[in-house]
C-alpha positions in Angstrom: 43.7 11.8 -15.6 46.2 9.2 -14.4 49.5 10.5 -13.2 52.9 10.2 -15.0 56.0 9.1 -12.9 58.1 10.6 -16.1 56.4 14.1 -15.6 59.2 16.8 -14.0 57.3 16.7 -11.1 57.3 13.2 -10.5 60.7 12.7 -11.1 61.8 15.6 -8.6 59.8 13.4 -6.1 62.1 10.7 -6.9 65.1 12.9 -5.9 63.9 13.8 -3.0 63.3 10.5 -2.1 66.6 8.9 -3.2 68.0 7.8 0.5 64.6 5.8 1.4 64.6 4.2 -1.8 65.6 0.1 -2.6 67.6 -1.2 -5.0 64.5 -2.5 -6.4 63.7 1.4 -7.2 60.5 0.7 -5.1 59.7 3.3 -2.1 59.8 1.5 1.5 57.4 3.2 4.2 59.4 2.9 7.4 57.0 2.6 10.2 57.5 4.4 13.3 56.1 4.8 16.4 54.5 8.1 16.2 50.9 8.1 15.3 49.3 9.5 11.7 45.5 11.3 12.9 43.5 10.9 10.1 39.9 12.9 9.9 37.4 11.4 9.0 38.6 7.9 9.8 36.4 6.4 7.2 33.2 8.5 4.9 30.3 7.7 2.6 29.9 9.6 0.1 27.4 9.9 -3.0 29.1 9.9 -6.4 29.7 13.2 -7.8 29.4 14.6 -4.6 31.9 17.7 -4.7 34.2 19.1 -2.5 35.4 15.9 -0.6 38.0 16.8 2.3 40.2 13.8 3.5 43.3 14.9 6.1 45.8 13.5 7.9 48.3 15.2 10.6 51.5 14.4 13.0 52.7 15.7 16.0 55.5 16.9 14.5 56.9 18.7 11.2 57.3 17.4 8.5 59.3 17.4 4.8 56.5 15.3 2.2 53.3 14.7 2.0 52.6 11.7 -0.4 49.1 10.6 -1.2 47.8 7.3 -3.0 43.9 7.9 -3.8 42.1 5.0 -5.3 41.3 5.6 -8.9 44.8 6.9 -9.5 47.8 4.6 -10.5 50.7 6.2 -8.7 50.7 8.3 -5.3 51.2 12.2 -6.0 53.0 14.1 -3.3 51.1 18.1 -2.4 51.7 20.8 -1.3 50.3 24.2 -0.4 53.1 26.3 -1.8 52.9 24.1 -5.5 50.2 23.3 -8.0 48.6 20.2 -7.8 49.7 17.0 -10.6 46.7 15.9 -11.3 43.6 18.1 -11.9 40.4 17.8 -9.8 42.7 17.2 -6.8 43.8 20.0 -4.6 46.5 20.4 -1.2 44.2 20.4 1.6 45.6 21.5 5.4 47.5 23.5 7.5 50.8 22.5 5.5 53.1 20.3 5.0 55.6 22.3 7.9 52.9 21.7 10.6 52.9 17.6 10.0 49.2 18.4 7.9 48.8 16.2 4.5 45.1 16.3 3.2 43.4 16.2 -0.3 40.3 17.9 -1.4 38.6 16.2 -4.5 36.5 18.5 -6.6 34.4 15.5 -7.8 34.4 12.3 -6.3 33.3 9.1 -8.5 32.7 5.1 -7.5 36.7 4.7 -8.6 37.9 6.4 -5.6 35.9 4.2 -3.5 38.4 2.4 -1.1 41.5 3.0 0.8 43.2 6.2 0.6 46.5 6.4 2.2 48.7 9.3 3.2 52.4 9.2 4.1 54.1 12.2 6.3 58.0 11.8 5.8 59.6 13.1 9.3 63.3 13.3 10.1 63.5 10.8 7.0 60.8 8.6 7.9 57.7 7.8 6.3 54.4 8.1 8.8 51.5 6.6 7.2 47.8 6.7 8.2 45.0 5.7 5.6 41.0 6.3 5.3 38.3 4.1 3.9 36.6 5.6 1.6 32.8 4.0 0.3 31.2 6.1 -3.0 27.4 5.6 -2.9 25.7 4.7 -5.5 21.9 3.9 -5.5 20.5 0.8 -6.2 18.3 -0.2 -9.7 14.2 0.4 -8.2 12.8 -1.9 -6.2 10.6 -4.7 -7.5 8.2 -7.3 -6.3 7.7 -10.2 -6.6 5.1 -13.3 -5.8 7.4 -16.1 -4.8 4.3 -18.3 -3.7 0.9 -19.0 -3.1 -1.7 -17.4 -5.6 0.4 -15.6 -8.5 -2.7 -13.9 -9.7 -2.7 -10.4 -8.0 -5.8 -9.1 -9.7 -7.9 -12.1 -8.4 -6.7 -12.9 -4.6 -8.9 -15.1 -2.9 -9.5 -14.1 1.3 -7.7 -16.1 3.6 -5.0 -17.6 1.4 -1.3 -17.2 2.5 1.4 -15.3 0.0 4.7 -14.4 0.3 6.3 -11.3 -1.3 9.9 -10.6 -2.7 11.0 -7.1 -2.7 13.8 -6.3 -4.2 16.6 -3.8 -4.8 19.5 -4.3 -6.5 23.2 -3.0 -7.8 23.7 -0.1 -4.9 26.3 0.4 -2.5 25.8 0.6 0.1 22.6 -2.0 0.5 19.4 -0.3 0.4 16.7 -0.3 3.6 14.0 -1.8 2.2 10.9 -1.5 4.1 6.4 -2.8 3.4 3.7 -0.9 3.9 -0.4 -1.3 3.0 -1.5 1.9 2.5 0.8 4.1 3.8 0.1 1.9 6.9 3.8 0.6 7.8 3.9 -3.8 8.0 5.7 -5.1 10.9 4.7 -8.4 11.0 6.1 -11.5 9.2 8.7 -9.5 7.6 12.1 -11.2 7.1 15.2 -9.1 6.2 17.7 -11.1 4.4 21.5 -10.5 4.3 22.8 -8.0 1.5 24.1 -10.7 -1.6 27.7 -8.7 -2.4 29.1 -8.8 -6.0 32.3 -7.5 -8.3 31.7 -6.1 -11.5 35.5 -6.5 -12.9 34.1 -4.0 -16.1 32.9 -1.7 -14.5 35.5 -2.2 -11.7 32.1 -1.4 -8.9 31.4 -3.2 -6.0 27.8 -3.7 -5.1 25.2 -5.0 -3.0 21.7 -6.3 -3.7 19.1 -6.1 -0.7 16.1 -8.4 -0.2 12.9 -8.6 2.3 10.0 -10.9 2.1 6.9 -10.5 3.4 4.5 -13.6 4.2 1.0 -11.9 4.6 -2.8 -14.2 4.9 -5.0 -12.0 2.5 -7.7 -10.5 4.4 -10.8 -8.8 2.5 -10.3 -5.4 4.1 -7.1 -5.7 1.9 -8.8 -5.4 -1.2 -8.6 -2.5 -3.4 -5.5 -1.2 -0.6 -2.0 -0.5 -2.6 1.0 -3.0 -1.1 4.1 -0.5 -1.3 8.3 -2.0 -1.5 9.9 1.4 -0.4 13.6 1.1 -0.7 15.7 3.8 1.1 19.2 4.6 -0.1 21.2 8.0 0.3 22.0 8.3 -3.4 18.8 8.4 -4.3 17.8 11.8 -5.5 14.8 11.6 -3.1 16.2 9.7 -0.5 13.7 7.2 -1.5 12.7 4.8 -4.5 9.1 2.9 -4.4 7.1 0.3 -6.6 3.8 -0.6 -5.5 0.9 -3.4 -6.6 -2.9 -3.2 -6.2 -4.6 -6.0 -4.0 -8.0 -7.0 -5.7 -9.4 -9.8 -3.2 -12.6 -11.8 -4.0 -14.2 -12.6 -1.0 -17.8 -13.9 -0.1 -20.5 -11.4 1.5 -19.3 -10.4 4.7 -21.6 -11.5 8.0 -23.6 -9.2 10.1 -25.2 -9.1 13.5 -29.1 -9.4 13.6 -30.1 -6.0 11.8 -33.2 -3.7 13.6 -34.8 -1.1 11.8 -36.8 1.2 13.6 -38.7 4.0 12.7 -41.2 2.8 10.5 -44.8 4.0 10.2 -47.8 1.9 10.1 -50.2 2.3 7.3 -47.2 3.8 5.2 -45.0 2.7 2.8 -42.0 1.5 4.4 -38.1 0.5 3.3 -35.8 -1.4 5.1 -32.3 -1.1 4.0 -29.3 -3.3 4.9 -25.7 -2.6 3.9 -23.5 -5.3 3.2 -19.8 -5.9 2.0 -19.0 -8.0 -1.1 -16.7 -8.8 -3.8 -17.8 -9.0 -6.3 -21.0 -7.5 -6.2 -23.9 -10.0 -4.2 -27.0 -11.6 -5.4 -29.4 -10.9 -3.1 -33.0 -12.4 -2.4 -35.7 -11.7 0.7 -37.7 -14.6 2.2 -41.0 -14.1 3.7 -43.1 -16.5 5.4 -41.2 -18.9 3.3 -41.4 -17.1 0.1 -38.6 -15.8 -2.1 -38.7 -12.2 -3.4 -35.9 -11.8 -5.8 -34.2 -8.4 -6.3 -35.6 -6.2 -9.2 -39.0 -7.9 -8.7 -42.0 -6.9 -7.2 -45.0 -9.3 -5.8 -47.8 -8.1 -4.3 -47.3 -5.1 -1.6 -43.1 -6.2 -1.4 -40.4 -5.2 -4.1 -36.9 -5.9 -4.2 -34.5 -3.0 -5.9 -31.1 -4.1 -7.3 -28.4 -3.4 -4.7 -26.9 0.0 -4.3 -23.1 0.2 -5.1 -21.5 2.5 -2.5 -18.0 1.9 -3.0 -15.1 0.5 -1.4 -17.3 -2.9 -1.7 -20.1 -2.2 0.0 -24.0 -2.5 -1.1 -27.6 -1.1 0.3 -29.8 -4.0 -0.1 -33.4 -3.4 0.4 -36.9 -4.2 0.9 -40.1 -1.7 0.2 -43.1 -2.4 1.6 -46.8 -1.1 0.7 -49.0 0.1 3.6 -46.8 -1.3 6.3 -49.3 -3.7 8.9 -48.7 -4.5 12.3 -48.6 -8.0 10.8 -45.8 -6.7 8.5 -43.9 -6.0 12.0 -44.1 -9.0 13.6 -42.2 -11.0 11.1 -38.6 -12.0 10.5 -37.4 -11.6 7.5 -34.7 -13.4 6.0 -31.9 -11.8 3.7 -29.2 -13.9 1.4 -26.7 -12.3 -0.7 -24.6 -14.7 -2.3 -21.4 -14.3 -5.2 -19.0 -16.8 -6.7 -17.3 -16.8 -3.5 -19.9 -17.9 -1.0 -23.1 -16.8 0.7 -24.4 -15.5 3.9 -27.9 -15.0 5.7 -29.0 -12.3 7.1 -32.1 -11.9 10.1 -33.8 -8.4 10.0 -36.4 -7.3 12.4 -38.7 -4.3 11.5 -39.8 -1.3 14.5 -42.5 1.2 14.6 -41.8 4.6 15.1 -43.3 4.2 18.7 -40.8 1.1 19.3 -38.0 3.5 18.2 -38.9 6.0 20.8 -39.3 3.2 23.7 -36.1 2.0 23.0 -34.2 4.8 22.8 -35.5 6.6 26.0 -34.9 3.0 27.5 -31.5 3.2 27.4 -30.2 4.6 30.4 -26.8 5.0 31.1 -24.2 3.8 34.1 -24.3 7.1 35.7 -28.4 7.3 36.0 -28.2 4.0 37.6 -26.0 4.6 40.4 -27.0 7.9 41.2 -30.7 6.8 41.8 -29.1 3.8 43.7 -27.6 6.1 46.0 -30.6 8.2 46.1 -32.6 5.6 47.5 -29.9 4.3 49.8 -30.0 7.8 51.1 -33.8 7.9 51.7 -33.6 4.5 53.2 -31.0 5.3 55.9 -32.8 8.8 57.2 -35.8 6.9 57.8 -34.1 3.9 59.4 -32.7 6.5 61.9 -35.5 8.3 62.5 -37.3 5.6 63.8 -34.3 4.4 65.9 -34.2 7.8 67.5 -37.6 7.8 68.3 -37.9 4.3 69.2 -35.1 4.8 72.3 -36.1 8.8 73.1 -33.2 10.0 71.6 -34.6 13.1 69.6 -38.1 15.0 70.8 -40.7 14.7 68.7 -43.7 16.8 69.0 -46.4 15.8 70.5 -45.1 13.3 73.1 -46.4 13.6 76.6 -43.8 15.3 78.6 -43.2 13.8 82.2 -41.2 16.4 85.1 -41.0 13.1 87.7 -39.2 11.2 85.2 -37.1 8.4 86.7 -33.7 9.2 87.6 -32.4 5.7 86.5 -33.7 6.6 82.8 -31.4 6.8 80.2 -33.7 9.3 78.3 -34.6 12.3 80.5 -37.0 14.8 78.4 -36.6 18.3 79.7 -39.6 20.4 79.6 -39.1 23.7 77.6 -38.3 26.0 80.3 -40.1 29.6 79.8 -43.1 28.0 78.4 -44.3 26.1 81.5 -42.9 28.9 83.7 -44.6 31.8 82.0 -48.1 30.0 82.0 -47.4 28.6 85.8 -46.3 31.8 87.3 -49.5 33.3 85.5 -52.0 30.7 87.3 -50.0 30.9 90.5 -50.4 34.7 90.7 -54.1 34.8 89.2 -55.1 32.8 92.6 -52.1 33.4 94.7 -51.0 36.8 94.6 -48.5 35.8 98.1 -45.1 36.6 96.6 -44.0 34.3 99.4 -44.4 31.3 96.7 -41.7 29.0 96.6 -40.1 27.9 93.3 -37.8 24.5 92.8 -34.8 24.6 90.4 -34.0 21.9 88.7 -31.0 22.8 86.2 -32.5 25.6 84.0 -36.4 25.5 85.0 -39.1 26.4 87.3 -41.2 24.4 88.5 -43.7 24.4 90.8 -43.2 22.1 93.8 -45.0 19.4 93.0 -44.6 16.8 96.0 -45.5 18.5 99.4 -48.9 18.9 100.3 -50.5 22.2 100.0 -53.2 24.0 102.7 -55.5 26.6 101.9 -53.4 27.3 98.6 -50.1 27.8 101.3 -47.0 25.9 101.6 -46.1 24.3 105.2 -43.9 25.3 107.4 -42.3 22.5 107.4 -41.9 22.2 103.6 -40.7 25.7 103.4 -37.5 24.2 105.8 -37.2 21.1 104.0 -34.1 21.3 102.1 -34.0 20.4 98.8 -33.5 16.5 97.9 -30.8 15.1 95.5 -31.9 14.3 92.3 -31.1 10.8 92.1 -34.1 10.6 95.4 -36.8 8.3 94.7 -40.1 9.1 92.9 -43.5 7.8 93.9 -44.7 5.7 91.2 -46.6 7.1 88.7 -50.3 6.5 88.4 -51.6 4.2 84.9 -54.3 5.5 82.9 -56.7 2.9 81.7 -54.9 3.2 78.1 -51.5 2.0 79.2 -49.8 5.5 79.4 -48.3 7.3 82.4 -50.0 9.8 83.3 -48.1 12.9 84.0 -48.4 15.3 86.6 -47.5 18.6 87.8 -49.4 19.5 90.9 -50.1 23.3 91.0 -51.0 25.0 93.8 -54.8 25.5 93.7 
């Protein structure tokens, strides 16, 4: 409802207002250097959205609050303490004493999109402060659109180049248009373009259409796959509005690495299945030894079923053959499957079920490997130093000869084990001996006995027995040879 100035209200507005009007009968805003707070500053809102709360407040109190919405010719003034002139809009604030002038709409609509503005009068002067206003409505749904390369969705040919319009239009503010494949979000190649802005003077709406294109080379994993426009606007009831196409892409049998079936059994019938990928379906033949074997025939001991659909483009293609030979295994045989499109060979190699096993327990993994590598690096290095240590005397070994007058200038001096040799001397010594006058030398830790004076009638000299003892570092006779190269050692017990 548009407000009338002629209404009793309006025209006590006037009255009030009598010393700040012109000649002209116009009202003048004086401008002032106090400042108008305005909260929000500028909103969005969806149309129809209810309960809109726009305010505005000075330092300071104040006499009139005066409000010009867009949608409504004239500016109203409010109040707390008096009903409102127009219905649908409501006094909103702490009141007009306090310096507060605000409006609460009940229901907003796209005509109030704009600039509201809202006057305080103060000591006779009008403070103004305004707040932009945008209504949202959404946009029309998105569409797409082939704007070149191959038009023909429903027959797309791998490895061509399109590029895709999506657009949505009449919505304000511009939609966010984004592409995805399959609920698979596209990043690449897509181009954004700037908002086109328009007037409609009927409808009295301003709105925005928003584009994105979307250059894509047509792969042939894209076929059958959905290519989605999603268009996101906050006046749409679900946030979101979509439109989507179907990709159907012809595309030639797809190539494969040499195939190896394993498994089979000699003497038995035996089937060896490949699967491929085609659109449309392939034409397949096998060639052995230079002869064609066409599928849903059979020749001899081979027959050729009709491929297998399994879906999403893909096709079992095999071969039977009766009483399997070794023969049978050492061939390569030669698939084709072929389509409007193109055509592709395939090599397939046939196993035993002996072959399967071999190559399976072949396969031996990183970890094996370098642990038995270090294994053997292990073994290697204990041996190397066992024979280093033996070869300089380093470690005892059992067996070796042990030698008591062992050169002082050695590096390697083998110690005898102590109460071995003294048990079994002391034993002998005592068996013929029974003196307990015997003399024992100490060297370190053993007994020995002494081995380098002469003995008489089993006795020691006297002159022995007051010999002292010589440093160890003395001189030793040499040691006699035995006729097989080795020392000969010697302890010289007293007989």
């Amino acid at each position: 409802m548009e407000p009338d100035l002629h209404t009793p209200h309006l025209s006590g507005i006037h009255q009030r207002c009598k010393r700040i009007q012109t000649e002209s009968g116009n009202i003048r805003m004086l401008v002032s250097a106090q400042r108008v707070d305005t909260d929000p500053s500028a909103i969005t809102v969806v149309e129809n959205q209810e309960n809109v709360t726009l305010h505005c407040r000075v330092g300071s109190p104040a006499k009139l609050c005066l409000i010009n919405l867009p949608g409504l010719n004239q500016p109203i003034t409010l109040d707390a303490n008096e009903p409102s002139p127009v219905p649908g809009i409501q006094y909103y604030g702490q009141g007009v004493e306090r310096g507060s002038c605000g409006v609460r709409i009940a229901r907003i609509t796209a005509d109030n999109a704009g600039k509201m503005n809202c006057t305080l009068f103060v000591n006779g002067i009008g403070q103004t402060g305004s707040i932009d206003i945008t209504v949202a409505f959404p946009p029309d749904q998105p569409t797409i659109n082939v704007v070149s390369g191959e038009s023909d969705i429903a027959n797309l040919v791998v490895d061509t180049t399109l590029t895709f319009e999506c657009t949505a239009a009449r919505g304000n503010p511009a939609a966010n248009i984004s592409w995805f494949l399959d609920n698979e979000r596209i990043y690449e190649q897509v181009h954004p373009q700037q908002p086109e802005e328009y007037f409609d003077e009927v409808s009295n709406k301003r709105y925005f259409t928003a584009q994105s294109i979307l250059v894509r080379t047509i792969r042939a994993e894209d076929n059958g796959k959905r290519l989605t426009c999603q268009a996101q606007h906050m006046a749409y009831p679900q946030g979101t509005s979509m439109t989507d196409l179907v990709l159907n892409v012809n595309f030639q049998p797809q190539a494969l690495q040499d195939q190896v079936i394993y498994g089979l059994q000699v003497g038995r019938t035996s089937v060896a299945t490949v699967t491929i990928i085609s659109n449309p379906p392939p034409t397949i033949f096998w060639n052995i030894d230079g002869v064609d074997y066409h599928q849903g025939t059979e020749n001899g001991r081979f027959a050729v079923p009709n491929p297998e659909p399994l879906g999403n483009n893909r096709y079992n293609v095999s071969l039977t053959i009766a009483g399997l030979t070794l023969e049978d295994l050492s061939r390569t045989y030669t698939l084709r499957a072929s389509n409007a499109f193109g055509s592709e060979d395939y090599r397939v190699f046939l196993r035993s079920q002996g072959d399967a096993t071999i190559n399976e327990s072949s396969t031996i993994g990183i970890g094996e490997i370098v642990g038995l590598v270090l294994a053997v690096l292990i073994v290697l290095t204990a041996i190397a130093l066992i024979f280093v240590a033996r070869a300089t005397g380093r470690w005892c070994f059992r067996g070796a000869s042990l030698d008591t007058d062992i050169n002082p200038d050695s590096e390697a001096q083998i110690t005898p084990h102590a109460h071995e040799d003294e048990v079994d001397e002391k034993h002998h010594h005592q068996a013929l001996h029974p003196d307990p006058a015997a003399h024992f030398v100490h060297e370190g830790d053993e007994k020995h006995a002494a081995t380098n004076g002469k003995h008489e009638n089993g006795k020691q000299t006297k002159t022995q027995q007051q010999q002292p003892q010589q440093p160890q570092q003395q001189q030793q006779p040499p040691v006699a040879k035995q006729e097989n190269g080795k020392t000969d050692s010697k302890t010289n017990t007293p007989v």
